[in-house]
One Martini backbone bead per residue (centre of mass of N, CA, C, O) as a GRO file, in nm:
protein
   78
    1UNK     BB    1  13.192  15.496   4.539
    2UNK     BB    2  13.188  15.192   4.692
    3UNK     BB    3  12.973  15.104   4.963
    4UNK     BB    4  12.965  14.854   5.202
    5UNK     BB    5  12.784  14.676   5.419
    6UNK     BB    6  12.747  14.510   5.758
    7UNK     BB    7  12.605  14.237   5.951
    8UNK     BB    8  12.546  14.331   6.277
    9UNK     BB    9  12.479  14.100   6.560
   10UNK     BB   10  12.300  14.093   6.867
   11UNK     BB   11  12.206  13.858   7.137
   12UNK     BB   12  12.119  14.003   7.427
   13UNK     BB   13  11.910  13.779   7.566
   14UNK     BB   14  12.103  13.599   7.611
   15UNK     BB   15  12.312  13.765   7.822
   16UNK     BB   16  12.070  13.828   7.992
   17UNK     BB   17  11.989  13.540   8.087
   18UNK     BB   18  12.315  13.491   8.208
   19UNK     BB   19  12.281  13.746   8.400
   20UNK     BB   20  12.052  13.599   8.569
   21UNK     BB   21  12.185  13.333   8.650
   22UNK     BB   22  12.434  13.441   8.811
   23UNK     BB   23  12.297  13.600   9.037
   24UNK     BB   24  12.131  13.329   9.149
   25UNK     BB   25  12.389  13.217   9.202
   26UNK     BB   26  12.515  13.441   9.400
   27UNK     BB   27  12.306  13.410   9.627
   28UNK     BB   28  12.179  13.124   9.641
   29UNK     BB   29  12.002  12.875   9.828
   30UNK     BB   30  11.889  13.101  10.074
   31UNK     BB   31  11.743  13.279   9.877
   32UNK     BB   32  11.461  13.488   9.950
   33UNK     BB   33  11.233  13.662   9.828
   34UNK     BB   34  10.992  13.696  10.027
   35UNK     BB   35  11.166  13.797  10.233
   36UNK     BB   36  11.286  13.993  10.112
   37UNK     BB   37  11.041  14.178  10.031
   38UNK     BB   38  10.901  14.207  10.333
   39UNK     BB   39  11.195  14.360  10.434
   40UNK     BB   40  11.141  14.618  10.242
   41UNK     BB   41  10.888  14.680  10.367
   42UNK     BB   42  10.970  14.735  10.672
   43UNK     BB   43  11.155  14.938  10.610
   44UNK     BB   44  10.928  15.136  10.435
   45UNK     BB   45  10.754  15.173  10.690
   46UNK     BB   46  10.949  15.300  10.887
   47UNK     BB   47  11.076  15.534  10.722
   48UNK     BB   48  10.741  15.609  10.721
   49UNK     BB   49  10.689  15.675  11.009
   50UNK     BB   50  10.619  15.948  11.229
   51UNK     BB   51  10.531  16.171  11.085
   52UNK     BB   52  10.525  16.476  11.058
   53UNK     BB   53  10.345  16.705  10.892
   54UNK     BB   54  10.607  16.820  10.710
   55UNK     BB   55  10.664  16.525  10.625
   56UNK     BB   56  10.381  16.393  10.527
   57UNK     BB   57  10.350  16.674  10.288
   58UNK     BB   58  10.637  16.548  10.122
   59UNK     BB   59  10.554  16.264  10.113
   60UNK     BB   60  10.265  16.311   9.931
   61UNK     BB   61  10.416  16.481   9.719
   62UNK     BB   62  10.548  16.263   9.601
   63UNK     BB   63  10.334  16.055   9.550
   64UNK     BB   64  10.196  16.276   9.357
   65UNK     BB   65  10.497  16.239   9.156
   66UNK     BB   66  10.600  16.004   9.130
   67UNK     BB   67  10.858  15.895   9.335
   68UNK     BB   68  10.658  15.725   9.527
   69UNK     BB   69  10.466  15.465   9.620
   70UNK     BB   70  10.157  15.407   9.712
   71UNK     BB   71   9.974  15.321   9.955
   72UNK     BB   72   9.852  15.128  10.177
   73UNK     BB   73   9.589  15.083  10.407
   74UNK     BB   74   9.784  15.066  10.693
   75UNK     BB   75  10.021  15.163  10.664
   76UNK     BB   76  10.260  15.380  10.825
   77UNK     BB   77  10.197  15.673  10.621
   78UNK     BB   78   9.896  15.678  10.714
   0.00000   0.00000   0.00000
């Protein structure tokens, strides 16, 4: 019996580039990266304010299992 194989190529990359230009595009001309990014701190400074030492000692374990980003001096978490 000969079998023969077919190569298959598929080009992910371009693709990939394809499905980033059109989130961009369907983002729109309005959408601000860092004031997105701003937002995001300050919402995850808010969710981990005001913790009880039970819950800072849960923070705190996240933190160090690699779970949660460890935060710089200053943050609301800390």
């Amino acid at each position: 019996m000969n079998h023969t194989h077919a190569v298959f190529e598929l080009d992910l990359a371009r693709d990939e580039a394809r499905r980033r230009a059109e989130v961009v595009a369907a983002l729109g001309p309005g959408w601000d990266p860092v004031a997105t990014l701003r937002g995001e701190q300050e919402a995850h400074d808010l969710l981990y304010s005001d913790l009880d030492a039970r819950q800072q000692a849960v923070y705190d374990m996240l933190v160090a299992a690699g779970v949660l980003p460890a935060r710089e001096a200053g943050h609301a978490a800390d």
